[in-house]
C-alpha positions in Angstrom: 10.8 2.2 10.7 12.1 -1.3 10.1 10.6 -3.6 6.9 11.3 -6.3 4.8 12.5 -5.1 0.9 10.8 -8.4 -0.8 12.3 -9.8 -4.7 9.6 -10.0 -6.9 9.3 -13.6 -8.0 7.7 -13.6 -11.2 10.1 -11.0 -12.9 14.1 -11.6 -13.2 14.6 -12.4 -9.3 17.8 -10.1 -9.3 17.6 -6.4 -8.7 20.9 -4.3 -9.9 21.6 -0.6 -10.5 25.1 1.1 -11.4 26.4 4.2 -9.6 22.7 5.5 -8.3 23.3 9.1 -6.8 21.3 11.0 -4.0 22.3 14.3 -2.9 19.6 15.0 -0.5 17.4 12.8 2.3 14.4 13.1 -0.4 16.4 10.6 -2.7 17.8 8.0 0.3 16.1 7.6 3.6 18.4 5.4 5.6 15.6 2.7 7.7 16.5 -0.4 9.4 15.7 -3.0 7.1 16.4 -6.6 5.5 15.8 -7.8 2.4 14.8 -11.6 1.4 17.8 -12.3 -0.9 21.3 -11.0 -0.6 22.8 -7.7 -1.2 25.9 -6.7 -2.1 26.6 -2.6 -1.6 29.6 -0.9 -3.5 30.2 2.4 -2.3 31.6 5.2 -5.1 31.3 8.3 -3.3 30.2 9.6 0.1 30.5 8.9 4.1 28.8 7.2 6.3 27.7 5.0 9.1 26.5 1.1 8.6 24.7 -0.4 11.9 24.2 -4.2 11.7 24.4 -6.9 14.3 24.6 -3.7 16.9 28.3 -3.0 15.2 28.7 0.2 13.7 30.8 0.5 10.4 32.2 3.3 9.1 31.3 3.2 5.4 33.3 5.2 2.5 34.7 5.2 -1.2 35.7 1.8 -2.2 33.4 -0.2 0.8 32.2 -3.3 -0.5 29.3 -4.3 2.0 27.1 -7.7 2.0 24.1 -8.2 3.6 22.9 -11.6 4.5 19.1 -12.5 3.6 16.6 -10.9 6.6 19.7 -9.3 8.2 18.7 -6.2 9.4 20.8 -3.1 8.8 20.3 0.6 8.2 22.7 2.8 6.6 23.1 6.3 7.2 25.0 9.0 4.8 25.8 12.3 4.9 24.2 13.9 2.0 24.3 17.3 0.8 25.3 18.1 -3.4 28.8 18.2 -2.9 28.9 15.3 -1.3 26.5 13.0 -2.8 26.1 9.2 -2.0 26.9 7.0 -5.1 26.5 3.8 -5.2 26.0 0.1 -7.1 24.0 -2.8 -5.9 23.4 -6.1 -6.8 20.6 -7.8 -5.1 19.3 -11.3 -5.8 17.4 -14.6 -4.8 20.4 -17.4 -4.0 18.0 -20.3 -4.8 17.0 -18.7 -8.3 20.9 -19.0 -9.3 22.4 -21.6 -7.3 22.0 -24.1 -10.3 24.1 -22.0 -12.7 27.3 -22.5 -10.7 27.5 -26.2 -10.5 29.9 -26.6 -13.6 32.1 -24.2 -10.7 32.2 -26.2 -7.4 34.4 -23.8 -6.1 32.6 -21.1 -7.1 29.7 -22.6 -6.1 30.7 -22.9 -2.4 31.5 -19.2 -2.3 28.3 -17.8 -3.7 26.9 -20.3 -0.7 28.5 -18.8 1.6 28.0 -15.4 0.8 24.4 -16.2 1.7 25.1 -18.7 4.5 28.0 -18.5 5.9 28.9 -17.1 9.3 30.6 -14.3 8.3 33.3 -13.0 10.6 32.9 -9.1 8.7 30.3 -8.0 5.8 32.3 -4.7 5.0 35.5 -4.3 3.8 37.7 -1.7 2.0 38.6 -3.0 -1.8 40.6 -0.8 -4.3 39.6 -2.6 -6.7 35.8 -2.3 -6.4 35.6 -0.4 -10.0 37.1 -3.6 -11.7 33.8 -5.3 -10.3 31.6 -2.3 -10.3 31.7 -2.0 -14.1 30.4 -4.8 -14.7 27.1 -3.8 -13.5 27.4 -0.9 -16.7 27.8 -3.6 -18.9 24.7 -5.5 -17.9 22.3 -3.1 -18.0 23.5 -2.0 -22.1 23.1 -5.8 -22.5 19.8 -6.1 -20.7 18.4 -2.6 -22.5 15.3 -4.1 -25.0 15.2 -7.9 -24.3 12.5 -10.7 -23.5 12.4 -12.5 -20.1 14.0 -15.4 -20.8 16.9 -13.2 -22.5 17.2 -11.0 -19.3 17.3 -14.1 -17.5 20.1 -15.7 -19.5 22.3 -12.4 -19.5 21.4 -12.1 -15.9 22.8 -15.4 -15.1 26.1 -15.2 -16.8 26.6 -12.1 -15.2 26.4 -13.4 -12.3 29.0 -16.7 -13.0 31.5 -14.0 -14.3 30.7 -11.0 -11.1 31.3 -14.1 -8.6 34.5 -14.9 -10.3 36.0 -10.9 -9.7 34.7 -10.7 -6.0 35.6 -14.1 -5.0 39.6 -13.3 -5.0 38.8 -9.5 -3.4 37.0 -11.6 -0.9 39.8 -14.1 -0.2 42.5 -11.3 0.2 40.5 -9.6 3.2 38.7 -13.3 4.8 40.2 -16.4 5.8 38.8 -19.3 4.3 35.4 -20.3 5.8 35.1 -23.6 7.7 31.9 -26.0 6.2 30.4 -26.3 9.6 30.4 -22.4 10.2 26.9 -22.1 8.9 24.6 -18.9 10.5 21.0 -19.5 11.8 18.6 -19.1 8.8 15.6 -17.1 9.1 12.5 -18.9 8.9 11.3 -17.7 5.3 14.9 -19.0 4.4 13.5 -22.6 5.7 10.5 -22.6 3.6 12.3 -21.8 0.8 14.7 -24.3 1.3 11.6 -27.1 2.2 10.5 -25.7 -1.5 13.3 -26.3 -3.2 13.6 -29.6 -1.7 10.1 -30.8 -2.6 9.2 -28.7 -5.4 9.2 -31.7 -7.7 6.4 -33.4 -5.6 2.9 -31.4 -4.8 2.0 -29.1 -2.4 1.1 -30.3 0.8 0.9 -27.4 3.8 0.2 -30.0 6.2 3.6 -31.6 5.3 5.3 -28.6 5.4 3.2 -27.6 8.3 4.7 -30.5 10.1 7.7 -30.6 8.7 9.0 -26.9 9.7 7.0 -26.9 13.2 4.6 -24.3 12.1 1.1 -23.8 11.5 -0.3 -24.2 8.1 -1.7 -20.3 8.6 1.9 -19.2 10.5 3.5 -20.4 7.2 1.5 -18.7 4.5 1.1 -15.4 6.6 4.8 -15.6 7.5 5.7 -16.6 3.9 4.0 -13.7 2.3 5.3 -10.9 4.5 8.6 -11.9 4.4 8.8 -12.5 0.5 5.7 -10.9 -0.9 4.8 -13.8 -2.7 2.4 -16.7 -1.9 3.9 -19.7 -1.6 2.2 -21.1 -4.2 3.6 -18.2 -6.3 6.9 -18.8 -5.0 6.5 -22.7 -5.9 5.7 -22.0 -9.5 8.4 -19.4 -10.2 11.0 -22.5 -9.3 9.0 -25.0 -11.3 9.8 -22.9 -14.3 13.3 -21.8 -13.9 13.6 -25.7 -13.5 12.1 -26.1 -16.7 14.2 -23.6 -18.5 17.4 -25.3 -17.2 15.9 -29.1 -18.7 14.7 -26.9 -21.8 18.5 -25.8 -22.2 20.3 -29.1 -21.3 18.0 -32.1 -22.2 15.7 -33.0 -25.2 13.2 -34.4 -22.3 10.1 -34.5 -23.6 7.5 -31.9 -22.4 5.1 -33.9 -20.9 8.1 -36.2 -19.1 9.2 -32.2 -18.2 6.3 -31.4 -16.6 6.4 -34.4 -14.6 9.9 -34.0 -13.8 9.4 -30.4 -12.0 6.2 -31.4 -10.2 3.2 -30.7 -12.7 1.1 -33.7 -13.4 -0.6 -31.7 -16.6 1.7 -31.1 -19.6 -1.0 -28.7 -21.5 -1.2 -26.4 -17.7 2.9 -26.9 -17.3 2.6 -25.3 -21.2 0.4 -22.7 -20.5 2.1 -21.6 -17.4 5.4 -21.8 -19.2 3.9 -19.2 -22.1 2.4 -16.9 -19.3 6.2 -16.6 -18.1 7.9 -16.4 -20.9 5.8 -15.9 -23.5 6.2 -18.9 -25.7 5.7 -22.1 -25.4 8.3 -24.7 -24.1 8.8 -25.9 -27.9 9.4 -22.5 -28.7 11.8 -21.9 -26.0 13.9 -24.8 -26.9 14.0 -24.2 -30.7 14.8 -20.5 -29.8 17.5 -21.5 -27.9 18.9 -24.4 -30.0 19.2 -22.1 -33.1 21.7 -19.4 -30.8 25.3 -19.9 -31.6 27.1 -21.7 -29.4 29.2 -18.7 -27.9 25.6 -17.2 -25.9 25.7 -20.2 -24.1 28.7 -20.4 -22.7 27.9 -20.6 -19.0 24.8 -22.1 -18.8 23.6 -25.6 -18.0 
């Protein structure tokens, strides 16, 4: 069996869990799969095979593995109670985050090329994969009880401070990357990079259509399998976390906001905004204005 694991859009688009154990093939099926963001596999316990690309990995304690977006890979463990598989994993959307790391160019070339780079390996053994690891423990106490935008927020700074720790464990095992070493993207990655290009503008599929060399029903068939989100969906959900950035680092107004991100309406950008969130943009910003100024260390 071989599928595509889609992110859900309209939630946090990051998925993460913290030493998940299965001791039998009821509680992990290895499948060839892909999945529309990145992963990032940090193996605890248990042995194993890893085929991607045709290359097959043998997978252990202390394996750090990455998976590209849409690169398809199955992983298969032996399993039995004594040895169970344990595992973390942190899975996420690039273009949801990409804005956070800016302040970071450096940083900000690495998480790029985690995601599109050529990479010469994606597994590699790391003694210090607990130091990394734990951090995932530490999100989910922080995470436990709070709002959207909080999980957002908490979600983001993790990520700033997780890319710092792998980025030298990376280094000692990789020579540096050359710019023009760039893989070939899927063609969901295109779309989502036409998006983000013209998100501020309004939706035209004939554009897009043209643009891409696809037709407008290839692109919204091939968008929704691929993601599980329309792209329409998909175009709001970065409209917003747009808006949440401006909201944090500008006193734009909200109708020049809405404007700004590609909605012509400020009373439907405001009601869109509350159906996210579940406030309204003035809300939002007073919210935020009143935190002390150690929460936003990290953000835009």
């Amino acid at each position: 069996m071989t599928y595509i694991q889609p992110i859900d859009l309209k939630e946090t688009p990051l998925y993460y869990a913290y030493r998940r154990t299965s001791t039998c093939a009821d509680q992990f099926e290895g499948t060839f799969h892909a999945h529309q963001g990145v992963e990032i596999l940090l193996v605890h316990e248990g042995r194993g095979t890893l085929i991607l690309g045709g290359v097959h990995y043998e997978v252990g304690p202390g394996c750090i593995c990455v998976f590209q977006p849409y690169q398809l890979h199955h992983v298969q463990m032996e399993l039995s109670k004594e040895k169970p598989f344990v595992r973390s994993i942190v899975h996420y959307e690039p273009s949801s985050y990409d804005a956070y790391l800016t302040p970071w160019p450096a940083l900000q070339a690495f998480f790029r090329h985690l995601h599109k780079g050529k990479l010469a390996t994606c597994v590699w053994q790391e003694p210090e994969l607990e130091s990394v690891a734990g951090m995932l423990m530490d999100l989910e106490e922080r995470c436990l009880g709070l709002s959207k935008d909080r999980r957002m927020e908490e979600v983001s700074l993790f990520l700033v401070a997780f890319f710092r720790a792998l980025k030298p464990l990376w280094e000692k095992h990789h020579q540096a990357a050359k710019p023009e070493e760039l893989r070939k993207p899927h063609q969901a990655e295109r779309m989502m990079e036409w998006l983000d290009r013209h998100y501020r503008e309004p939706l035209r599929l004939e554009r897009m259509s043209r643009d891409l060399h696809l037709s407008t029903y290839h692109l919204s068939h091939l968008f929704k399998a691929c993601t599980g989100s329309s792209i329409t969906d998909y175009l709001t959900a970065k409209r917003m976390q747009q808006a949440v950035l401006l909201l944090q680092s500008t006193d734009m107004a909200v109708a020049r906001m809405a404007e700004e991100i590609g909605m012509t309406s400020a009373s439907h950008f405001c009601k869109v905004f509350k159906d996210h969130y579940g406030m309204t943009p003035h809300r939002y910003r007073k919210q935020w204005s009143e935190q002390p100024l150690g929460r936003k260390t990290g953000r835009l």
